[in-house]
C-alpha positions in Angstrom: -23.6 6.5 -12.2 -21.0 6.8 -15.0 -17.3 8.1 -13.8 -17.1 11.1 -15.8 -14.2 10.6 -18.7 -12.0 13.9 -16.8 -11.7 11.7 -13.8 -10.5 8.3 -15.5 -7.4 8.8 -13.5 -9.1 8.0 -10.3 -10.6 5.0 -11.3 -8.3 2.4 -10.0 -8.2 4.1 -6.7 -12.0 4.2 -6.3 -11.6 0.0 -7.8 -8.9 -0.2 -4.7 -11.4 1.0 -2.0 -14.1 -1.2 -3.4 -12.2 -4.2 -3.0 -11.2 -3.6 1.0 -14.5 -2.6 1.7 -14.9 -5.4 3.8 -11.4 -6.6 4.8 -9.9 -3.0 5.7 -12.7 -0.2 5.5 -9.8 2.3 6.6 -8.0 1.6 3.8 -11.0 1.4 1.8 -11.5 4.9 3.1 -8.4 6.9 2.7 -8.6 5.6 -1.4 -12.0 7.4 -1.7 -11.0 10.7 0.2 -7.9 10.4 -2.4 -9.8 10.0 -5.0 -12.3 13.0 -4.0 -8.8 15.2 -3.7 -7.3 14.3 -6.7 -10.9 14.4 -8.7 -11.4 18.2 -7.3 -8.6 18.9 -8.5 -9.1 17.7 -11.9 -12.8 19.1 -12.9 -15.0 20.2 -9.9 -16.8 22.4 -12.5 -18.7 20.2 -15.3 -22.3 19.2 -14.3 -21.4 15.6 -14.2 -18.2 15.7 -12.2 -19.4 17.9 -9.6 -22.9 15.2 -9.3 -20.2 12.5 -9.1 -18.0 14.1 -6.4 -20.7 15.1 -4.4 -22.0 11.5 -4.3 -18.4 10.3 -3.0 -18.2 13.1 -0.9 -21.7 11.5 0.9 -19.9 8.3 0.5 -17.3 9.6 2.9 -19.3 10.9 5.2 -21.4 8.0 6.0 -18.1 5.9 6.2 -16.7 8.8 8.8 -19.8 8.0 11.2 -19.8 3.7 10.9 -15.9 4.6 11.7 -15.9 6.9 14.4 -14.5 5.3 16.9 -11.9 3.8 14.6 -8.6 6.0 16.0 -6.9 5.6 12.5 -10.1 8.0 10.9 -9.9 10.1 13.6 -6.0 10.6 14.0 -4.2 11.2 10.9 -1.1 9.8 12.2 -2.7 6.8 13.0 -4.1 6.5 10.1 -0.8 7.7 7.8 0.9 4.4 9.6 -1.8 2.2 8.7 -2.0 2.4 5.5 1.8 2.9 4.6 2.0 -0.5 6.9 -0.7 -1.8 4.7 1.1 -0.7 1.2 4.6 -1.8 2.4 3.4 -5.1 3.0 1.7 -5.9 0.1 5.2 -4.3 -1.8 6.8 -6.9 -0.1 4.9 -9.4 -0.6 5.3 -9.0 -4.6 9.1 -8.3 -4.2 9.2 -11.2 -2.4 7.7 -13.4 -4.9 9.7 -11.5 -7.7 13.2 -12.0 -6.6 12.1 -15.8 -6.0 11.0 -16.2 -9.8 7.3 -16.9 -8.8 5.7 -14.8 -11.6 2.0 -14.9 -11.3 -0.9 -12.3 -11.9 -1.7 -11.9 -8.2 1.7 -10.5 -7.6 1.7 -8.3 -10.6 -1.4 -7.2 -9.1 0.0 -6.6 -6.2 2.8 -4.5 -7.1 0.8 -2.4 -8.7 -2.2 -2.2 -5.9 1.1 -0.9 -3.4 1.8 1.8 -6.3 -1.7 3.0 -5.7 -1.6 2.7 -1.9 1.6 4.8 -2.1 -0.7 7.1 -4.2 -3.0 7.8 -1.0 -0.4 8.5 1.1 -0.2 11.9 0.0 -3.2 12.9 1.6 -1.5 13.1 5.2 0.8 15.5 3.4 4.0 14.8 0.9 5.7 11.9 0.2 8.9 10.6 1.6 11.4 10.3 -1.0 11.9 6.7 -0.1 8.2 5.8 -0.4 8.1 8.0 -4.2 10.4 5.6 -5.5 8.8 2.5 -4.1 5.9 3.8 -6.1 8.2 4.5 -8.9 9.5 0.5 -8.6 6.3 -1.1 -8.0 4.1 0.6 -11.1 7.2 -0.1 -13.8 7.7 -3.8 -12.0 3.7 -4.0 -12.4 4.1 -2.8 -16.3 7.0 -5.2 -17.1 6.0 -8.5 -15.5 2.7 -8.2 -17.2 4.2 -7.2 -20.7 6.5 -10.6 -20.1 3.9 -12.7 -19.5 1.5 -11.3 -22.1 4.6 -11.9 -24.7 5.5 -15.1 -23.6 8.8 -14.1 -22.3 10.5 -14.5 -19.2 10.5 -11.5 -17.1 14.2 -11.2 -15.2 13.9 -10.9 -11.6 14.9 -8.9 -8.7 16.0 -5.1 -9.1 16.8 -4.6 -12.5 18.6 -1.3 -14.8 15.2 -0.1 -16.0 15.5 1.9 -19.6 12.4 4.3 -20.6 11.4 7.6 -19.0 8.0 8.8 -16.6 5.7 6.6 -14.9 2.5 4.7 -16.3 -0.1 6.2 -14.0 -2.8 4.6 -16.2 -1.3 1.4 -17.6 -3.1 -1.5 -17.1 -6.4 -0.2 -17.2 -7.7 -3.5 -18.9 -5.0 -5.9 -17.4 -4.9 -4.8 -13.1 -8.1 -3.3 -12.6 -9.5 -5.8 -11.5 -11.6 -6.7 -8.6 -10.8 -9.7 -7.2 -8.7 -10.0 -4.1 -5.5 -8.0 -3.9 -4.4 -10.7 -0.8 -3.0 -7.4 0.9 -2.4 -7.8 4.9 -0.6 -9.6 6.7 -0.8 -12.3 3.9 -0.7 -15.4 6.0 -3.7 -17.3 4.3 -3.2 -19.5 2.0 -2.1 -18.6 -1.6 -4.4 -17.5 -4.2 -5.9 -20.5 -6.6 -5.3 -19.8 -10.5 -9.1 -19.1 -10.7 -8.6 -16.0 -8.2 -5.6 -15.0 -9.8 -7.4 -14.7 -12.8 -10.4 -12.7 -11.7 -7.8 -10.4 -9.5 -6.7 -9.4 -13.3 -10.0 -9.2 -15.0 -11.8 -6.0 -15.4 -14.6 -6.6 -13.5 -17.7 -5.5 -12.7 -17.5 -1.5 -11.9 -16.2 -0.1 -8.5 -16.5 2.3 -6.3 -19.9 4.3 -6.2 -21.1 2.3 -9.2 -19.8 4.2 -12.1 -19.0 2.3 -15.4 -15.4 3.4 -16.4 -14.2 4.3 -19.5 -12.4 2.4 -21.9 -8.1 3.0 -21.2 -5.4 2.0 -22.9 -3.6 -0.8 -22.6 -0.3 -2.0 -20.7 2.4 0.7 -22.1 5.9 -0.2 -22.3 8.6 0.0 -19.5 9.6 3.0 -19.2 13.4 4.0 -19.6 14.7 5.4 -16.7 17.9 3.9 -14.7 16.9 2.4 -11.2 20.2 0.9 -11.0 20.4 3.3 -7.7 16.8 2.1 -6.2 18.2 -0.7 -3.6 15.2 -2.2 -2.0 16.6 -5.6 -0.5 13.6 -7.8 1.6 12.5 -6.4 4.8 14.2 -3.4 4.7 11.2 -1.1 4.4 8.5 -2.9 5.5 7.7 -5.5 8.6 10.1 -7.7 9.3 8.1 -10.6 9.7 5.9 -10.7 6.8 6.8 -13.9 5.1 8.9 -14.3 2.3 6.9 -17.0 0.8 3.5 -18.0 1.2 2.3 -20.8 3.6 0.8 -24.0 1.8 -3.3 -24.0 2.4 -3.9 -26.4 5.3 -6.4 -29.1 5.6 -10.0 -27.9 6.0 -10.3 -27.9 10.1 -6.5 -28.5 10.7 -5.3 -25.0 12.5 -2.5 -23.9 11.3 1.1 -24.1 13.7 1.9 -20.8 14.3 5.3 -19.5 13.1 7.7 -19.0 15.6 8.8 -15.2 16.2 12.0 -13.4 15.7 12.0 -10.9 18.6 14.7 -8.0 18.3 17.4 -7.3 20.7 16.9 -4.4 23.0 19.4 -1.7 23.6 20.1 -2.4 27.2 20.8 1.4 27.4 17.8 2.6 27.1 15.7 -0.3 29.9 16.8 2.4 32.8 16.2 5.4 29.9 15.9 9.0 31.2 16.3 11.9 29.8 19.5 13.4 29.7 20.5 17.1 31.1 19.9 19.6 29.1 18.3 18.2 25.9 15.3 20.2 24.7 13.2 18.9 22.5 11.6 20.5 19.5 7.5 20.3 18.9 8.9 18.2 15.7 10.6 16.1 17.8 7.6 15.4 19.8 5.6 14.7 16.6 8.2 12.6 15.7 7.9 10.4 18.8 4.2 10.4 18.9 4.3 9.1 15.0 7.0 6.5 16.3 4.7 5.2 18.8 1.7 5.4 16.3 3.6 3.3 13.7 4.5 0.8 16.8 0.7 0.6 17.4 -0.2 0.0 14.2 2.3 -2.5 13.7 1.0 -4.9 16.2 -2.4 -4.8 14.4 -0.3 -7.2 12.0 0.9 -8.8 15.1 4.1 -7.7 14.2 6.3 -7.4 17.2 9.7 -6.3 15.5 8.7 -3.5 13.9 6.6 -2.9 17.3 9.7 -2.9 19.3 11.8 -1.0 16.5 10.2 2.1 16.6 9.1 2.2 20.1 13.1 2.1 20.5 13.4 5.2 18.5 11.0 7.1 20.2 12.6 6.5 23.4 16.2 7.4 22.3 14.6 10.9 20.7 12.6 11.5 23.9 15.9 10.6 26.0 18.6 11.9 23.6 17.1 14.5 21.3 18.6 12.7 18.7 17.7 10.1 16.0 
């Protein structure tokens, strides 16, 4: 069925889940229940918005059975650190590829795929401030590349003083919403050929539950405000191992050597850890632990052992210290 024009702005979301069906149905289904939020929220009333939601609504459910036994659909934390693990990456990834100069649509795409990722979080509760401005960055990066590219100009890259004001929730309606592959992950394959870059940017056939959107604008302008504050240098926010560059595709049959592993130093102080007199601990502060050890779990999903290690660190100095 048709998405109804009053929930346009969901579209890309409902594009999003439609293209991890397959290669991350968790993700897949934290865009949906996103988009069913945000939708209620915007017309739950009209004939054919209610028919719609309803249909997703069933959607969900029948994804909430297959995934039962899936501990990110049934623990919210767990599934909060997936998918922020899951959009950080992919930020990365495009960052990455931006401050080296490697302009291409699949990174543009990516960018603005993170934005939308970033979007979803919300439904484990309210943004951190951190992650509203890495939406912030990714969407106007997403909007600017692509206006470059579509002008012929060089797009500047890296973190630049950014002049216009409010984000472009909708831009790129014709240019990102695509649904080819979005190469989210751990992106270790191989990069994307110029044909799949293409398709990642074309509009594509509809997504979601089958609805047809409607026609959006195109690309808007950058907008104006200063991010000359936003410091987001490699790594910093996401795991530590994801690869700055993409590995060349390897001969058909040849297995790849696997990369060699930067393992992080632990604080000797805390091998013989107990907890110290006196410290009481708060029921945050056991929330806060069980989220570290969520996000630790979550990392090694994406074998990644730093990150692993990183916040299994700082749950043990809260538990031990009561402190941060």
């Amino acid at each position: 069925m048709a998405l109804p024009p009053q929930l346009r702005s969901i579209q890309h979301h409902l594009r999003t889940a439609q293209e991890h069906e397959k290669r991350d149905p968790v993700v897949a289904y934290y865009c949906r229940l996103y988009a069913m939020q945000t939708g209620m929220k915007l017309d739950s009333k009209t004939p054919e918005c209610r028919k719609f939601l309803v249909k997703l609504m069933d959607q969900l459910e029948t994804m909430k059975k297959e995934l039962s036994d899936n501990d990110s659909i049934t623990q919210e934390v767990v599934g909060n650190a997936h998918v922020e693990n899951y959009a950080l990456k992919m930020f990365l990834y495009a960052d990455n590829e931006d401050r080296a100069g490697r302009f291409h649509k699949n990174m543009i795409k990516s960018f603005y795929t993170s934005s939308l990722l970033l979007d979803v979080l919300s439904v484990f509760g309210e943004l951190s401030e951190e992650n509203i401005q890495h939406r912030k960055y990714a969407r106007w990066k997403a909007t600017y590349i692509h206006n470059c590219l579509k002008s012929g100009e060089a797009p500047q890259p890296g973190p630049i003083a950014m002049e216009g004001e409010g984000e472009a929730d909708e831009f790129g309606a014709e240019g990102f919403a695509g649904a080819g592959p979005s190469h989210g992950g751990s992106f270790r394959g191989a990069p994307p050929s110029e044909e799949d870059q293409d398709k990642s940017l074309d509009p594509g056939p509809a997504p979601g539950i089958g609805f047809t959107p409607s026609p959006g604008p195109g690309p808007s302008g950058p907008p104006t405000t200063n991010y000359n504050n936003i410091h987001i240098p490699p790594g910093a926010h996401a795991p530590a191992n994801t690869p700055a560059e993409l590995p060349p595709p390897t001969a058909e049959g040849v297995k790849p050597v696997p990369m060699p592993r930067s393992v992080p130093t632990v604080d000797p102080t805390l091998l013989n850890a107990q907890q110290q007199g006196g410290v009481h601990l708060s029921p945050e502060d056991f929330t806060k632990a069980q989220k570290y050890c969520k996000y630790a779990g979550s990392a090694l999903q994406y074998e990644d052992v730093s990150t692993a290690v990183q916040n299994l660190q700082k749950a043990l100095k809260l538990l031990t210290t009561g402190k941060e």
